[in-house]
Every structure is written in structure tokens, then in C-alpha cells.
N, C-alpha and C positions, 0 to 999 in steps of 0.2 A: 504494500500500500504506500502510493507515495503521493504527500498531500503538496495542493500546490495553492500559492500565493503570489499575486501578479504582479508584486511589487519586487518580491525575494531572486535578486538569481541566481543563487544558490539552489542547496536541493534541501527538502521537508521531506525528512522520512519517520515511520514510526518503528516502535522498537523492535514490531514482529518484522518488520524487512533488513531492519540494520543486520545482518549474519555474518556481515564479515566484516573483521574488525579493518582489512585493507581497503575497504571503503572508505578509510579517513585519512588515510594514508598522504602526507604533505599538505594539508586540511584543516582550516580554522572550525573546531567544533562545539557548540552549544544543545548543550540535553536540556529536556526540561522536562520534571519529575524529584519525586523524595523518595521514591520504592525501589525495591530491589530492581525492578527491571533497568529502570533509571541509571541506579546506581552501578550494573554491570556495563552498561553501554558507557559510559562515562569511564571504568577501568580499559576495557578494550576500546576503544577511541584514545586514551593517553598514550597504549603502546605505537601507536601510528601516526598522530595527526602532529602537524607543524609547532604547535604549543600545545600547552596543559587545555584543556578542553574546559568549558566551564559547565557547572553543574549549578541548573534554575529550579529551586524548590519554593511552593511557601511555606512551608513547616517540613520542618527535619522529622523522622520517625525513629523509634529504637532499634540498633542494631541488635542481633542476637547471638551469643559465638556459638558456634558447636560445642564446646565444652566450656562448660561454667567453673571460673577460677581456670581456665586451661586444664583442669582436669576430669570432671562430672560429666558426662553427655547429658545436654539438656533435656532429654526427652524426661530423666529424673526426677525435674524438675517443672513438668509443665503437662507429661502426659499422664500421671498419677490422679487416683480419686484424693490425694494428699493436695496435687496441684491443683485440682478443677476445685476445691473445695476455698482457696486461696481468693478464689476468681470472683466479680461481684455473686449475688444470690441468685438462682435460677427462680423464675416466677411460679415456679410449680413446688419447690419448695414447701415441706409441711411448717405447721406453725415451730416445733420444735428447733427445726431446723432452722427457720426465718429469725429464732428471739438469738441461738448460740450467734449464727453469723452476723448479729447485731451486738451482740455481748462481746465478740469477739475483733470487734472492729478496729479496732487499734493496734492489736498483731500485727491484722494483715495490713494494715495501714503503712508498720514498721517496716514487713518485711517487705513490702515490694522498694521500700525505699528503697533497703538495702541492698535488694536484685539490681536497682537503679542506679547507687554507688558502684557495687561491682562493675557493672556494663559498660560505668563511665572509665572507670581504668581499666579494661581490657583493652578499649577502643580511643581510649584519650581523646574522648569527646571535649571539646571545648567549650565555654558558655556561650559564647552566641552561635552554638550548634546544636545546644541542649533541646530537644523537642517540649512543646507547648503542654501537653498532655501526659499523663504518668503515664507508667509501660504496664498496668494492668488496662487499662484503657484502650490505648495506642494500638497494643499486640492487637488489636479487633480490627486495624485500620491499615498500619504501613509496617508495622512493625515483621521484622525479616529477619531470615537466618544468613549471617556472611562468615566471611574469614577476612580476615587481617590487610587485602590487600588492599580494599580500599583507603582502609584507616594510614595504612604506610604510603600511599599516593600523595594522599593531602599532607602527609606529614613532611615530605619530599617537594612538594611544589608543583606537582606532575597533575593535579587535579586542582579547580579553581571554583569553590564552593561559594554561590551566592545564594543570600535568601530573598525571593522575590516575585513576579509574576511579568509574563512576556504582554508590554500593553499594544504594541505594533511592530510588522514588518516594515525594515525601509530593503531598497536594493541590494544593500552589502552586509545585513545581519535584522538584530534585532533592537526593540526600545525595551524596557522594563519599565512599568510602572512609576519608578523613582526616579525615571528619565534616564538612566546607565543606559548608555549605548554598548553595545554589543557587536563587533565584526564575524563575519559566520558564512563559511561556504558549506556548511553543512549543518541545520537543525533537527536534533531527531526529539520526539516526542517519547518520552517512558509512560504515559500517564494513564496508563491501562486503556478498557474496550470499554464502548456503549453499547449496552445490548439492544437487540431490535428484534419485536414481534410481528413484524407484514408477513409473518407466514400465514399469519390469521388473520380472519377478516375483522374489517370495524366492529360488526356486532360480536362477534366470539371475544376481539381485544377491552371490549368495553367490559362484557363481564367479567374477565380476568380482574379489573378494577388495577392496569398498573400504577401504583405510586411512583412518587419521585424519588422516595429508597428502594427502588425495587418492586418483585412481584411475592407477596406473600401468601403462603400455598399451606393447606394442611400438609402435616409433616416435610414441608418443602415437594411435597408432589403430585400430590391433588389440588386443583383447582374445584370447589366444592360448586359454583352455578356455570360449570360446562364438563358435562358429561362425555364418557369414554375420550381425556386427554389425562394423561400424566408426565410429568414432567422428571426426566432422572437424570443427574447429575449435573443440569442445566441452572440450578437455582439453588445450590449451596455450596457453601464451602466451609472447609473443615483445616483440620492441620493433616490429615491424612483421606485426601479427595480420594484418591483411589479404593480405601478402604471403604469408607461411605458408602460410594458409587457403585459398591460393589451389593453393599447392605440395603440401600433402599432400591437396588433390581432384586434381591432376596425380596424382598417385605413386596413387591408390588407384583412376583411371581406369585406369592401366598394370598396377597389379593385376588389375584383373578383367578386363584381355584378355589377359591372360596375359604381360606385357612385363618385369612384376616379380614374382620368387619369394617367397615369406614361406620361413624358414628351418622346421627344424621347430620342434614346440612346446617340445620340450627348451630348443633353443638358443635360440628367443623368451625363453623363461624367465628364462637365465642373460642375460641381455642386460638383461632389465628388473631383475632383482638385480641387475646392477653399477650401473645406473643411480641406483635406491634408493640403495643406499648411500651412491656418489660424493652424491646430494645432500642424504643425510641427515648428511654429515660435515662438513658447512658450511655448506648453505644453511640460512637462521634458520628454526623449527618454524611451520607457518600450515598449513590448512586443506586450502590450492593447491598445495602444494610439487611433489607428482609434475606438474603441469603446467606448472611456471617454467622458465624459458630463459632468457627475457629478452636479455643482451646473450650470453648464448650463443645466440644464434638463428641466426648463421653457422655454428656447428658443427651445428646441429641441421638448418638447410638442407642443410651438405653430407652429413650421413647419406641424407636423403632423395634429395636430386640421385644420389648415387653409387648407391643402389639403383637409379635408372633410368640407370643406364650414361653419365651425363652427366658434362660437363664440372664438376669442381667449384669449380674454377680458373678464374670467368670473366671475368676482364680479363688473362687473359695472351694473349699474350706479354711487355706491359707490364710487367715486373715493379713498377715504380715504383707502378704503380697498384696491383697486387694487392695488396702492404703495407699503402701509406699511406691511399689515398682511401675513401671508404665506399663501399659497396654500398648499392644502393638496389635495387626491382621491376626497373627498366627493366635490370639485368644480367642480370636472368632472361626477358625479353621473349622470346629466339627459343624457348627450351621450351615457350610457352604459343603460338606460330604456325606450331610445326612440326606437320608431320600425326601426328594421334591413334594 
């Protein structure tokens, strides 16, 4: 995809076409983006292009390392009922549950500082680098897993980190907002995709009811006022997309042989309203929101898991493990080898 501007004559490209980092090769380059995609076009464009390339964000996001302290693999830390329980409160939450995570508020308050301390010395995040929002927040938003090299770029000069927003093309680059001019024979876009439904007509897309975060769906896959459509893998995201995608074609094969009920549409209804809410009351405003999970992808698995009568609990009787260790596909292995 490569976007054009009649002004620019240079080239606009976005990040699903930039593949080759010899594209920039002797190259004045400007990204523009805070997220990983961003972020990797901006490393591979330093190795080739004529100068440090400049990197256009308006909010910085939290980086994540592979291994926490350099030594813990984060999944420890983030794929556990230890970690999800860290996470704000899920709205389905019993009351018990609702009074601890409020009693308990100021743990987690501390710890994620302290997740925040760590992350800033891994990465020698600087303060006018520091993202706007905490990183239990963030991670629902921009927040990515990197390695080191970016952070050694900027540390090196090899990357040119502005925060800001592109306000006009002129012929030889860009403007910014703050009026910084920009030279640029090459602009690429990290800023992720707009989704588009014209595969559906007017009347089908009106009762979809899209919002402007998104399309909110029972369980992320039914559309409850348009019948025989389901939606799989198209409208969520998870920390582990694969595995999901994997779980709710299980859950919608059970559907249609009859193994799992859909509620009525009333109650589909009230279900996707509490859900809106709950994530319009704290998750940060983007495009995607009715599709984010993210590190709630465990409670989002055991919605699903539990519709098909399953165990949701699958490392018990361990308890030890059920808490602390993460979850990974291979906990859900026997659902996907048991007979259909």
C-alpha cells in the first residue's frame, strides 16, 4: 500500500509494504507511530538510510523486555492467574472478589510502579520519553515486547525521537504540528489498520451497531440482531491471538452442533453493555477497544472454556501452579484432541 500526497515527492509508504529495510537505503527517513511496528521500521531504516531517521509519536508507550531484571521470562509475570489478578477488576467479578481487589488497591498500585521502575532501567527510558499513562493501563494500548536494540539506537544517535503529530505535507518532507519542519524522501506510517465492513450491506452494517471503538460482539463472535454470521479471530485480540483463534473456532464448532447455547438476545445484549462499559471506564479511547483483552485473555479464555462445560481451572489440582506459572496453548491441548 503506498499512500500518496500531491504535495510530497517523496514516497508514503505504510509499514505492511516497508519489507525491506534497502528501501531506505541513502534516504532521508520519517516514521510516524509509538508501537512496535513503528518502532521496528525506525530500527531497520537507521541501518540504511543517509541519517538517523526520525521517529513521530504523540505518546510514547511501554516497552516490555523478554526477560524481566534480564533474567525472568515475562510470561511469569503477566501470563499467570497471579498476573491477571494484578490487572484492573474484571466486571464479572463476584462481590468477594470486587471488595479484596479494592482492599487490595495499593499493592497493586505499588507494584506496577515498581514493574515501571524496572522497565525504566532496562530501557533507560528518559523523562521526556516516559509514556503519559501507567503500564497496567498502556499494556491494553501500545505497550510491546522489544529487545534492547532500539533503546541502544537512541542511545547512539542512530534514531531521532520526536514527540508530536505530522500537521502537513510540503514537497520535501513534513510540518508537525509545532511547526518543526521535517526533510523526508521517504515517510512511512507505523500507525496500525482501519478496519472496514463493505463486505456487508448498509442494513446488515447498521445492525452490527459499529462504534467508534470498535465492533462489540457476544463473546467477541456473535453479532446477536444478525443471524447465521460469526465473527472468528477478526475482533479480538489477546496476548496469545493464535491460541484464542484457535479457542473460539473450538467454542463456535460446539455451537453449531448444538454442544453450546447462545443465551437469548436480550441477555447477549446486557452482556455486551456491561462489557462496553467495564472497558470504556478505563481502557485508553482507540479504534480497537471492543476487541482488546490483551493480558485479560485468561478471563476471556475462561468465558469461553466455561460455555463449553470445561474445565477452567487447568492445572489443578496443583494449586501452586494454577496461581503462579503461566499458561500457555499446551494447557489447553486435551480440548483441541478430545472428540468433536
Amino acid at each position: 500500500m503506498q499512500i500518496r500526497n500531491h504535495k510530497f515527492q517523496g514516497e508514503i509508504l505504510h509499514s505492511c509494504t516497508f519489507t525491506d529495510r534497502k528501501q531506505a537505503t541513502g534516504k532521508k527517513v520519517v516514521v510516524i507511530g509509538g508501537g512496535k511496528s513503528a518502532i521496528d521500521n525506525a530500527v531497520s531504516a537507521a541501518k540504511e538510510s543517509s541519517e538517523p531517521p526520525t521517529l513521530v509519536c504523540r505518546n510514547w508507550h511501554w516497552p516490555v523486555p523478554r526477560l524481566l531484571l534480564n533474567m525472568v521470562p515475562f510470561k511469569y509475570g503477566t501470563y499467570s492467574r497471579f498476573g491477571h489478578w494484578m490487572l484492573h477488576p474484571y466486571y464479572g467479578e463476584g462481590s468477594v472478589a470486587q471488595w479484596f481487589h479494592g482492599t487490595c488497591a495499593p499493592v497493586k498500585w505499588i507494584w506496577w510502579r515498581v514493574v515501571e521502575l524496572m522497565f525504566r532501567g532496562q530501557f533507560h527510558i528518559k523523562s521526556d520519553m516516559m509514556p503519559p499513562d501507567g503500564i497496567d493501563t498502556d499494556l491494553f494500548s501500545g505497550g510491546q515486547i522489544l529487545n534492547y536494540e532500539f533503546r541502544d539506537m537512541l542511545s547512539q544517535g542512530k534514531i531521532n525521537p520526536i514527540c508530536g503529530s505530522v500537521d502537513k505535507f510540503t514537497e520535501k518532507g513534513v510540518v508537525l504540528t509545532d511547526g518543526t519542519e521535517l526533510s523526508a524522501d521517504i515517510v512511512i506510517y507505523g500507525t496500525g489498520f482501519a478496519k472496514n465492513y463493505d463486505l456487508f450491506d448498509k442494513v446488515i452494517q447498521e445492525k452490527l451497531s459499529i462504534q467508534k471503538d470498535g465492533l462489540y460482539l457476544y463473546r467477541n463472535i456473535i453479532p446477536p440482531h444478525v443471524p447465521d454470521v460469526a465473527f472468528i479471530g477478526s475482533e479480538v485480540s489477546t496476548s496469545n491471538n493464535i491460541l484464542t483463534h484457535g479457542i473460539q473456532a473450538l467454542w463456535l464448532s460446539k455451537l453449531m452442533t448444538g454442544k453450546v447455547t447462545l443465551p437469548s438476545i436480550r441477555q447477549m445484549d446486557k452482556t455486551i453493555e456491561k462489557e462496553r462499559a467495564w472497558k470504556r471506564s478505563w481502557m485508553p479511547a482507540m479504534s480497537s477497544r471492543a476487541s482488546i483483552w490483551q493480558l485479560h485473555m485468561m478471563k476471556y479464555h475462561d468465558n469461553l472454556i466455561g460455555d463449553m462445560n470445561e474445565a477452567k481451572f487447568r492445572k489443578m489440582p496443583n494449586c501452586f501452579g494454577e496461581i503462579l506459572m503461566p499458561y500457555s496453548a499446551a494447557d489447553y491441548r486435551s480440548l483441541f484432541l478430545s472428540k468433536q
